[in-house]
C-alpha positions in Angstrom: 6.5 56.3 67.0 8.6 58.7 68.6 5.6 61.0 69.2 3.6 58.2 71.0 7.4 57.2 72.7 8.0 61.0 74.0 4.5 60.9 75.5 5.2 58.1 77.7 3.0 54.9 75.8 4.9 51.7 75.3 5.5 50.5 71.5 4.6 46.8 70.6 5.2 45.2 67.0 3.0 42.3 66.9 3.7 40.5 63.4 2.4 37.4 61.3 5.6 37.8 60.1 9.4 37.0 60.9 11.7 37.8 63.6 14.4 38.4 60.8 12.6 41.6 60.2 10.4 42.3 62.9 13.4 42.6 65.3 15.1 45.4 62.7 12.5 47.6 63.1 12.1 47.2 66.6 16.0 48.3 66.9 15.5 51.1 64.4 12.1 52.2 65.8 13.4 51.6 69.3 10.0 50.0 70.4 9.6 48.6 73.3 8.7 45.1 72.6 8.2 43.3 69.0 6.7 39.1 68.9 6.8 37.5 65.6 7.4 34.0 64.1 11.1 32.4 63.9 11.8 30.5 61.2 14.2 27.5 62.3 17.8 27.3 61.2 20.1 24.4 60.9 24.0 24.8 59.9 23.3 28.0 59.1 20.6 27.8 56.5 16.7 28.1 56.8 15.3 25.1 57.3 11.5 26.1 56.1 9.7 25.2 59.6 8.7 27.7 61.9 10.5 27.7 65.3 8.4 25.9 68.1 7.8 28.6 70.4 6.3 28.0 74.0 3.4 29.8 72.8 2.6 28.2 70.1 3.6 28.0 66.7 2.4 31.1 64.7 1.4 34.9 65.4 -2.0 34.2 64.2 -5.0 36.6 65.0 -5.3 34.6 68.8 -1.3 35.2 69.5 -1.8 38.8 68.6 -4.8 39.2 71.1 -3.1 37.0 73.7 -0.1 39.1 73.4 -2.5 42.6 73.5 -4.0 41.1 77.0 -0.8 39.6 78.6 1.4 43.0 78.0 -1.7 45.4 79.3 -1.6 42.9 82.5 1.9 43.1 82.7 1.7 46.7 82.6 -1.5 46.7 85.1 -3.4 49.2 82.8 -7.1 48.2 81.2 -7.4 46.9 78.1 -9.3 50.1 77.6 -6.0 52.0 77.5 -4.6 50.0 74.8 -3.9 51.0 70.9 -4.1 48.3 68.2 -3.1 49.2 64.3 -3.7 46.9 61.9 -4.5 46.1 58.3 -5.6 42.6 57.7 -8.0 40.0 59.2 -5.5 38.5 61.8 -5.2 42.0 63.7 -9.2 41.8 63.9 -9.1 39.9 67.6 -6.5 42.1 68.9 -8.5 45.4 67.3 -11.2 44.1 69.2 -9.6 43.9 72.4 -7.8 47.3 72.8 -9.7 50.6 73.7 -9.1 52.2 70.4 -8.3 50.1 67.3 -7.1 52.1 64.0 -6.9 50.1 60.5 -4.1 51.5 59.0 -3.9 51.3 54.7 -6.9 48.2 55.6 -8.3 45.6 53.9 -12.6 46.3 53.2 -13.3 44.4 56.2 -10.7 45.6 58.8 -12.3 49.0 57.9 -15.5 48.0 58.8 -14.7 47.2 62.6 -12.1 49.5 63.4 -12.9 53.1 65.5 -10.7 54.7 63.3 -9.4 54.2 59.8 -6.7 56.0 58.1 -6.6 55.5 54.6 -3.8 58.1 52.5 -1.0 59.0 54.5 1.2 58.2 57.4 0.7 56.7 61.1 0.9 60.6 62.2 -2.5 61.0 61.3 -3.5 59.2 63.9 -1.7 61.4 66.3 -4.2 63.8 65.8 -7.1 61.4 67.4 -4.7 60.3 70.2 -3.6 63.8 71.5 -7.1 65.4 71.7 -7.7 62.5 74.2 
């Protein structure tokens, strides 16, 4: 991350997951911007329910697409332009939708689809494909 930060790209964590840990990594990482679900809390304990969020409910597959296409508008780049890394069947839409999609430790299928799939290692391995741009 600190690779693609240095160079000047923006860092998103997109997760089907929770805010509880999404928004540590995004502090530790120091991305730029991080979306997952909130789970709701009341007197101080989790309640079970997913916080209703004006978008919607969950970080499904859609969300993660919808957030790919709203950021690279914000940013007034191309889709094109934009990096996706996945591993499962809900990153699929926004794999499709970015210039360069890369399955990281995938599932068969994610494989399949994605322009690049690293499969033993780390995320730098992927720095390789990005500098010779």
């Amino acid at each position: 991350m600190a690779a693609c930060q240095a160079a000047g790209l923006k860092t998103l964590l997109i997760s089907g997951g929770f805010t509880h840990f999404s928004e540590r990594i995004r502090r530790r990482l120091k991305l730029d911007f991080a979306r997952a679900n909130t789970l709701g809390v009341a007197h101080g304990r989790l309640t079970g329910t997913l916080f209703d969020r004006p978008w919607g409910d969950i970080v499904d597959g859609a969300e993660k697409k919808r957030v790919v296409l709203e950021v690279c508008e914000l940013m007034g780049i191309s889709t094109a332009q934009a990096i996706a890394v996945g591993d499962g069947a809900n990153d699929l839409p926004m794999m499709q939708a970015a210039g360069l999609s890369i399955a990281y430790h995938p599932k068969p299928a994610v494989a399949e689809v994605a322009m690049l799939s690293i499969m033993q290692g780390g995320l730098d391995r992927a720095l390789e494909v990005i500098s010779a741009g």
